[in-house]
C-alpha positions as CSV (number, residue, x, y, z in Angstrom):
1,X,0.0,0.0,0.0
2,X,1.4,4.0,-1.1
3,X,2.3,5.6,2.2
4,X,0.2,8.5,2.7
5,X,2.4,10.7,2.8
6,X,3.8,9.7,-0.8
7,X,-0.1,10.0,-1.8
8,X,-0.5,13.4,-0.6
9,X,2.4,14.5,-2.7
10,X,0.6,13.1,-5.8
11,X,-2.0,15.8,-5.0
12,X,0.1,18.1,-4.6
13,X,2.2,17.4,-7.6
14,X,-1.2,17.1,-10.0
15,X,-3.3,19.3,-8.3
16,X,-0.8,22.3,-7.5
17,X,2.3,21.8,-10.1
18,X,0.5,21.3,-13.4
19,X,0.1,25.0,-14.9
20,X,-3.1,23.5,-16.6
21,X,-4.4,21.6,-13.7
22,X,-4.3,25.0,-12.0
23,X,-6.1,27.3,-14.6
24,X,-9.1,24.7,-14.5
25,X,-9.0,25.1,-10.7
26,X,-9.0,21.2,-10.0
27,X,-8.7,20.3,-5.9
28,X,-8.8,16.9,-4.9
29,X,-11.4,16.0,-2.5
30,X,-10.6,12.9,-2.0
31,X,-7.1,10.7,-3.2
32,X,-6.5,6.9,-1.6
33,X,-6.1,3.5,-2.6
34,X,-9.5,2.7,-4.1
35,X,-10.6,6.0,-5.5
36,X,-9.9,10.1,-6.7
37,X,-12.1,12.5,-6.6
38,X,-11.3,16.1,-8.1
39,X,-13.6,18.9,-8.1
40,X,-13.7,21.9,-9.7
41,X,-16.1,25.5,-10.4
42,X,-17.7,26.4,-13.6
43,X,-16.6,29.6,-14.2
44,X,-16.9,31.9,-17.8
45,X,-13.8,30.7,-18.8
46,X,-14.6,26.8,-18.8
47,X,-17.7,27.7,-20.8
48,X,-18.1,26.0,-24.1
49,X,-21.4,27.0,-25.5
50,X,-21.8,30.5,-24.1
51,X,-25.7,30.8,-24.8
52,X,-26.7,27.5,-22.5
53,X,-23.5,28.5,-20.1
54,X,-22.3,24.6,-20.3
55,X,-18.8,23.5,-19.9
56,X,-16.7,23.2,-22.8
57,X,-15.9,19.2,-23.6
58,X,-12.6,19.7,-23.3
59,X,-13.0,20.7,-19.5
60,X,-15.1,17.6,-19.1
61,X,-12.2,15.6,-21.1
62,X,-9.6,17.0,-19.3
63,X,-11.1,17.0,-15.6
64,X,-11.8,13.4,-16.3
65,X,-7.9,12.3,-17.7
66,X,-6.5,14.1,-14.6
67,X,-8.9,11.8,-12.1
68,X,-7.8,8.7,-14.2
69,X,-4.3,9.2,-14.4
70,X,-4.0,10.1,-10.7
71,X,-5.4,6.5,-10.1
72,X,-3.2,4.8,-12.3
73,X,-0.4,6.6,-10.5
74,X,-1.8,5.5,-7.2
75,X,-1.8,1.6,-9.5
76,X,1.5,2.0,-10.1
77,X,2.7,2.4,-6.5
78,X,0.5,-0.2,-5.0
79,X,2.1,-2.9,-7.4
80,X,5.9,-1.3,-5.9
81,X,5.3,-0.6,-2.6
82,X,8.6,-1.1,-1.3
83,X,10.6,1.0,-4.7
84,X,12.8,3.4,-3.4
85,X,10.9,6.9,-3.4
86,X,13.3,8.3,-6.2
87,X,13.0,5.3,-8.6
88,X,9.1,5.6,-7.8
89,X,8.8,9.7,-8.8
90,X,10.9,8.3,-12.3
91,X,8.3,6.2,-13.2
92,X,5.5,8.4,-12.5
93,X,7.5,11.0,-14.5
94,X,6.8,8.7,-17.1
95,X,3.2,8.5,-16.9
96,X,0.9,9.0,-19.7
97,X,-2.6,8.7,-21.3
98,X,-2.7,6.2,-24.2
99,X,-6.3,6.0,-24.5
100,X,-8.9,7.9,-23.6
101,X,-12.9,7.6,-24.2
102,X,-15.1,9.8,-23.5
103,X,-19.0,9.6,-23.2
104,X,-21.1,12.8,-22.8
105,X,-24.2,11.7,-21.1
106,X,-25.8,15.4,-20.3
107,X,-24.6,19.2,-20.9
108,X,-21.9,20.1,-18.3
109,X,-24.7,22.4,-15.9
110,X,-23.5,23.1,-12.9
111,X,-22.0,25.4,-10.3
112,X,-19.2,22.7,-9.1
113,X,-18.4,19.7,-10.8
114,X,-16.5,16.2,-9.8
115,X,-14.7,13.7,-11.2
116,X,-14.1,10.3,-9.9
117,X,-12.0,7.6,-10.7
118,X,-11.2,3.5,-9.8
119,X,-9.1,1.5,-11.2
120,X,-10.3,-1.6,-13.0
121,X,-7.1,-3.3,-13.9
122,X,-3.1,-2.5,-13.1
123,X,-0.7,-4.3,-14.6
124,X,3.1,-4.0,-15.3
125,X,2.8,-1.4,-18.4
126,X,-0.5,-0.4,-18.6
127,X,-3.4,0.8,-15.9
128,X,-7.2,0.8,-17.6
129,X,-9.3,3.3,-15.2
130,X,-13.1,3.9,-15.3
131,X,-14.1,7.9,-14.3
132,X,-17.1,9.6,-14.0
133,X,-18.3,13.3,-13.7
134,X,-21.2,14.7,-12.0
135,X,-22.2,18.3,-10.9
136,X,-23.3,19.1,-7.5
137,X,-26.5,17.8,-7.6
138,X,-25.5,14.3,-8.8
139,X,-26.2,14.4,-12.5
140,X,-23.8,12.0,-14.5
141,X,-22.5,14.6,-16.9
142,X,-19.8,11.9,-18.6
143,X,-18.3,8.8,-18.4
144,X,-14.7,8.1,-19.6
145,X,-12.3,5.1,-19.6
146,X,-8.9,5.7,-19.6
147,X,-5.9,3.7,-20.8
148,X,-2.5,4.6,-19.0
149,X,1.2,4.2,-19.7
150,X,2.5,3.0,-16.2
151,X,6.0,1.2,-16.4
C-alpha cells in the first residue's frame, strides 16, 4: 500500500504543479487506494457554448484524464510498494494517457463539478481506469475510460 504521505504529494504534484491543472482550478477532495475524486467550479472561462453557459468538452475531457491518471499513479505504486521513493517519482514522470474515451451523457450544468475515478485493472505497463463526472446535484454529466502508460 502508497504511504500517505507519498499519496498526498501526488495531489500536490497534479493538483498544484501542473500549470493547466491550476487554470481549471482542479482540488482533490478525496485521493486513496481505491478512488480520486477532483472537483472543480464552472466559471466563464470553462464555458463551451456561451448561450446554455455549459462547460466546454474539453473541461469535461480534461477533468476526467486528470482523475484517471491520478489512479493509475496510485496503480502504479501499489504494485511497488517497497521501490525506493526516487525510482518511484521516475516512473511516474513517465506517466501518460494512451487511451482515452469519452462519453457525454448530459450538458456540463453546474455550479461545481466532480470527477471520480477507480481502477479496473493494473498491470506492469498499462493501468485501464473507469471515471465519472457529475455536478453538484449528482447528474452523471460523462463517463470516460482511460488507458495509462504505467511502467
Amino acid at each position: 500500500m502508497p504511504k500517505p504521505e507519498l499519496i498526498q504529494q501526488l495531489a500536490e504534484a497534479f493538483g498544484e504543479k501542473i500549470p493547466f491543472n491550476k487554470l481549471l482550478g482542479l482540488h482533490f477532495d478525496k485521493l486513496d487506494r481505491d478512488s480520486c475524486e477532483v472537483s472543480f467550479h464552472n466559471k466563464p472561462e470553462l464555458v463551451g457554448n456561451y448561450i446554455q453557459g455549459i462547460l466546454h468538452g474539453g473541461v469535461i475531457a480534461s477533468a476526467i484524464d486528470v482523475a484517471g491518471g491520478t489512479m493509475a499513479a496510485i496503480g502504479l505504486m501499489q504494485r511497488n510498494p517497497e521501490t525506493h521513493q526516487q525510482e518511484l517519482l521516475e516512473k511516474l514522470s513517465r506517466l501518460g494517457t494512451i487511451d482515452l474515451r469519452i462519453d457525454y451523457v448530459r450538458p456540463g450544468r453546474g455550479e461545481r463539478f466532480i470527477a471520480s475515478a477507480k481502477v479496473l485493472r493494473s498491470g506492469n505497463k498499462v493501468a485501464v481506469v473507469r471515471m465519472e463526472l457529475h455536478n453538484e446535484q449528482q447528474t452523471l454529466i460523462a463517463l470516460g475510460t482511460g488507458t495509462y502508460l504505467i511502467g
